[in-house]
N, C-alpha and C positions, 0 to 999 in steps of 0.2 A: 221948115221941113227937116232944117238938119238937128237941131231939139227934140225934134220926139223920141229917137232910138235910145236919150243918153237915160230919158227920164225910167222907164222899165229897168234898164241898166241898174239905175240906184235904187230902183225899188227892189229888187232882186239883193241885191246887197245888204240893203238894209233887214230884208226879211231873215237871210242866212245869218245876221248878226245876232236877229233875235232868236231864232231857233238855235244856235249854239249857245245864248247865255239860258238857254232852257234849260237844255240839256246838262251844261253843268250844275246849274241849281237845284237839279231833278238829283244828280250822280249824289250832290254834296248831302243832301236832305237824307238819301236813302244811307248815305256812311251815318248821318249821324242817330238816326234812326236805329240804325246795326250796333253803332258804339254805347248807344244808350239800353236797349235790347242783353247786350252781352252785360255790362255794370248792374242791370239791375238783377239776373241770374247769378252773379257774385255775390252781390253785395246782399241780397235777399234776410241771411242770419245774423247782418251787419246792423239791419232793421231791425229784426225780433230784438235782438239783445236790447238796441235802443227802449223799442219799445216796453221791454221786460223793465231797464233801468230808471225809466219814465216813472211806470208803473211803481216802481219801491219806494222811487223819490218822493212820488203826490202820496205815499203811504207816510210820509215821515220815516223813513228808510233808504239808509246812503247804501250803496252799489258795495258789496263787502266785493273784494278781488282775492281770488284763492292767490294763495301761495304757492310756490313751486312745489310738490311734493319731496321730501327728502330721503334718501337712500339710508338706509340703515349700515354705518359703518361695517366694510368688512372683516371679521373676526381672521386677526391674522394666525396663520398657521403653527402649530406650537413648536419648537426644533425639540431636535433629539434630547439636547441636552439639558433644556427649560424639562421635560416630561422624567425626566430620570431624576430628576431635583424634586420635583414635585409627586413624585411615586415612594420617594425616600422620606419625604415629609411624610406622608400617608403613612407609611410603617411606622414614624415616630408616634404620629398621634394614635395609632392605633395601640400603640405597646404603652399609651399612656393608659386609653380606654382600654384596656382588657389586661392588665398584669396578669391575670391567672390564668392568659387561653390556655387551654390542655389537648389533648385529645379527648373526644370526648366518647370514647368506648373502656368500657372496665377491661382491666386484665391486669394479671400480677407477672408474665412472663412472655416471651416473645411468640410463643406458639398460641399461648391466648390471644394476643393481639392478630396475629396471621390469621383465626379462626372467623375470630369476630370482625375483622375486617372484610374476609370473603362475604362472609354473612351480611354486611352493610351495605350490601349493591341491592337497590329496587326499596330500599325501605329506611326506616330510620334508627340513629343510634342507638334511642328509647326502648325501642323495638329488642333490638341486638344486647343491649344490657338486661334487659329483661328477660329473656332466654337465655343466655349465655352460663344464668349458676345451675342450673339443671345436669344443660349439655356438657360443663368440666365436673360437676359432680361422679357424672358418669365414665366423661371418657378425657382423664388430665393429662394425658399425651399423648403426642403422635402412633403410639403400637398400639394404645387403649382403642384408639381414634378407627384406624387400620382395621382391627377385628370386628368393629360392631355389625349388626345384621343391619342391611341400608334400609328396610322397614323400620324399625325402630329408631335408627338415627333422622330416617325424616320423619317421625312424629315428633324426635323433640325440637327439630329445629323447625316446625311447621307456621308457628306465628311471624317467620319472619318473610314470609313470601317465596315464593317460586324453591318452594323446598326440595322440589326432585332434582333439577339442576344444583343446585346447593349443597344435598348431599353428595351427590358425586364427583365434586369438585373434590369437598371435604375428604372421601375414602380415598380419592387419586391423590392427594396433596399430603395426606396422612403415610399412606402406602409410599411414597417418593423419599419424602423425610426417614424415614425407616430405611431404607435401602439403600438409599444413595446416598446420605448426610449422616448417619449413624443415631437416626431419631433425635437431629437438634437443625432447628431453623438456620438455614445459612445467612450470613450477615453481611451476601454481597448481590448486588441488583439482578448480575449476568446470571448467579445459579437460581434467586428467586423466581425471575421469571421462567424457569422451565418448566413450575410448580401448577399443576392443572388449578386453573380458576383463580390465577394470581399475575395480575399486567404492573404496568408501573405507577399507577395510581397506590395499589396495594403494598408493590415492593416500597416506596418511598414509606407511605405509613408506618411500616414495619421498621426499615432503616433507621427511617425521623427519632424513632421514638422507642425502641427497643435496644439499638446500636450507638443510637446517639452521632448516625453520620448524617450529613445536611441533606433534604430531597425538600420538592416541591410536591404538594399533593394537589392534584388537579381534581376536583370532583366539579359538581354542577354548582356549588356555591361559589368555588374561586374564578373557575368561567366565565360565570357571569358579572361578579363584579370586575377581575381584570379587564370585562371587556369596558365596563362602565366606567371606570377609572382612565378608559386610554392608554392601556400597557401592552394593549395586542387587540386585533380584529380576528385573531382567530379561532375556529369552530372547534377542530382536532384538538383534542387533548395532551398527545407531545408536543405539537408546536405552541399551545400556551407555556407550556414549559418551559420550550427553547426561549421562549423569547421573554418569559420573565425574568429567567435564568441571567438573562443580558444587562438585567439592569440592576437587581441587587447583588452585593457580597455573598457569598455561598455562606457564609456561616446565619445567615439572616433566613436561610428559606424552609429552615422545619418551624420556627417562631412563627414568618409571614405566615406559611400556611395556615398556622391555628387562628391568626389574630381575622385574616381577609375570613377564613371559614367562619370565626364567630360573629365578625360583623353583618356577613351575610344572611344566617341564622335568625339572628335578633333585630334588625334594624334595615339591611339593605335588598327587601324578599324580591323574590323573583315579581309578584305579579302587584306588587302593592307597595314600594320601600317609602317606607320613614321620613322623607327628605328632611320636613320642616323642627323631627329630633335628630338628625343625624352631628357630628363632633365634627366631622370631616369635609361637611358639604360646602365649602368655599373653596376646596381641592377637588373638588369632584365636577367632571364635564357635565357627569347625567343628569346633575342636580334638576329637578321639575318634573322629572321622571313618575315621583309618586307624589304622596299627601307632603304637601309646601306648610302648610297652617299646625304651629309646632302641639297646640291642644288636641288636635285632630292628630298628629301623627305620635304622640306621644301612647294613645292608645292600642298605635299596631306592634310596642316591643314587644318581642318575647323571652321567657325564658328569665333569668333574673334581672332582666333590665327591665320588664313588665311583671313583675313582682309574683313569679311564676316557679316552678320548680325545676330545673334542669334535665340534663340528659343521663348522666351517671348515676346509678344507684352511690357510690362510694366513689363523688370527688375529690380534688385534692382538699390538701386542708386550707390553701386559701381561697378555694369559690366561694362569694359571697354571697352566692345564692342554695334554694334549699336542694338537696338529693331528691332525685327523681324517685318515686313509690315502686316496687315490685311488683311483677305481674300478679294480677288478681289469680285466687289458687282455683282450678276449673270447679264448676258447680257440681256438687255431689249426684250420682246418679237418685233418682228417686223411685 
């Protein structure tokens, strides 16, 4: 009697023992269920790749492993004084290539030069040589200049573009010289630019190359290459100045001017240069800029370096190339 109550006793027990190792069998089952669950969501591309390298291998093809991609060393920054060395080289090699730059407008006198210089805004020096023996035939100085009927003078100066403005630059600059200069070009920058239709582009021209005092002439050809060269980023026109001014000797910059103008001319064009003929281009940032392949860019010289006629009717005596043709005489009326 006293047996019976122990035996449910143990059976109770024993039942709880086995309902708890259920339950952790059940907890353990479902972790690992979860663990395997979450690895195979990882490992998913871990597969393909296998399976991809599988595949190459039963091809007779071993697993190629990229290599890290490499950086392209960064181009260190050039100092001041590396770029003033190498701007000064640039002027050596140029003054090898061009011993004879000139100016390349005709004139025998400083007011010709002032003339034709106005004249050479919008167009080109061809142009302005070409017209120019007419216009001093007519009017060879400043007071000749002064009188004329501005009808007439803009007919003869009419092939060289925007000739209404042009003449009356010309009768203002003419009439100026006569009155205030005693009809002779001044040979100093402060009274040239007072001179209607005359900035510091024009006054250096005239200085450069009439006075023989040093200027920089800044037109769209030196612009452009100072900027390709790396001697300035900038747009304005006196601050190319200023800041070429910085890096060459002052007795160097009526020469610079001719030699960067003629490279730019013949070799270094605004919309197409040279590269693979240029003298210079191991000193040159822009290099790839234009035609790289030197047969291919040897036929974009112009001018006597493309076996062509120049700009001056009556060069100097050492251009080695030929004198540019006279304007054609206007066709007879019929």
């Amino acid at each position: 009697m006293n047996e019976t109550p122990e035996k449910p006793a143990a059976a109770k027990k024993a039942t709880a023992k086995k309902t708890a190792t259920k339950k952790t069998a059940t907890r353990t089952v479902a972790k690992k269920a979860a663990a395997r669950k979450a690895t195979a969501g990882t490992s998913a591309p871990a597969g393909k790749a296998t399976a991809k390298s599988a595949a190459k291998t039963a091809a007779g093809k071993s697993p190629a492993k990229k290599a890290p991609a490499k950086k392209a060393p960064a181009r260190k920054p050039e100092s001041r004084v590396a770029m003033v060395r190498r701007a000064r080289r640039i002027n050596r090699e140029l003054a090898e290539l061009y011993p004879y730059a000139h100016p390349e407008l005709d004139f025998t006198n400083s007011f010709e030069l002032l003339v034709a210089t106005v004249l050479s805004a919008q167009t080109t020096d061809l142009r302005v040589n070409q017209t120019t023996p007419r216009l001093f035939a007519v009017c060879p100085t400043p007071e000749d200049m002064a009188a004329m009927d501005p009808e007439r003078l803009e007919e003869l100066i009419r092939p060289t573009g925007f000739f209404r403005a042009k003449a009356k630059s010309l009768l203002g600059l003419s009439a100026a010289l006569r009155d205030r200069f005693g009809g002779e070009v001044p040979g100093r920058l402060e009274d040239l630019v007072t001179l209607p239709g005359v900035g510091r582009k024009t006054a250096n021209v005239v200085l450069g190359n009439a006075f023989g005092v040093p200027g920089i002439t800044v037109d769209t050809h030196f612009g452009r290459l100072a900027r390709r060269f790396g001697w300035t980023t900038a747009e304005d026109a006196e601050k190319v100045e200023a800041d070429v001014a910085e890096i060459f000797p002052k007795s160097e910059w009526t020469m610079l001017s001719h030699r960067v103008v003629f490279h730019g001319r013949r070799v270094c064009h605004s919309r197409k240069p040279a590269c693979g003929a240029c003298a210079i281009a191991p000193l040159c940032p822009a290099y790839g800029e234009g035609e790289t392949d030197p047969e291919k860019a040897k036929k974009l010289l112009k001018y006597e370096l493309g076996g062509r006629p120049g700009q001056r009717l009556k060069p100097p005596a050492d251009y080695p190339g030929q004198p540019a043709p006279p304007m054609a005489p206007p066709a007879a009326a019929s």
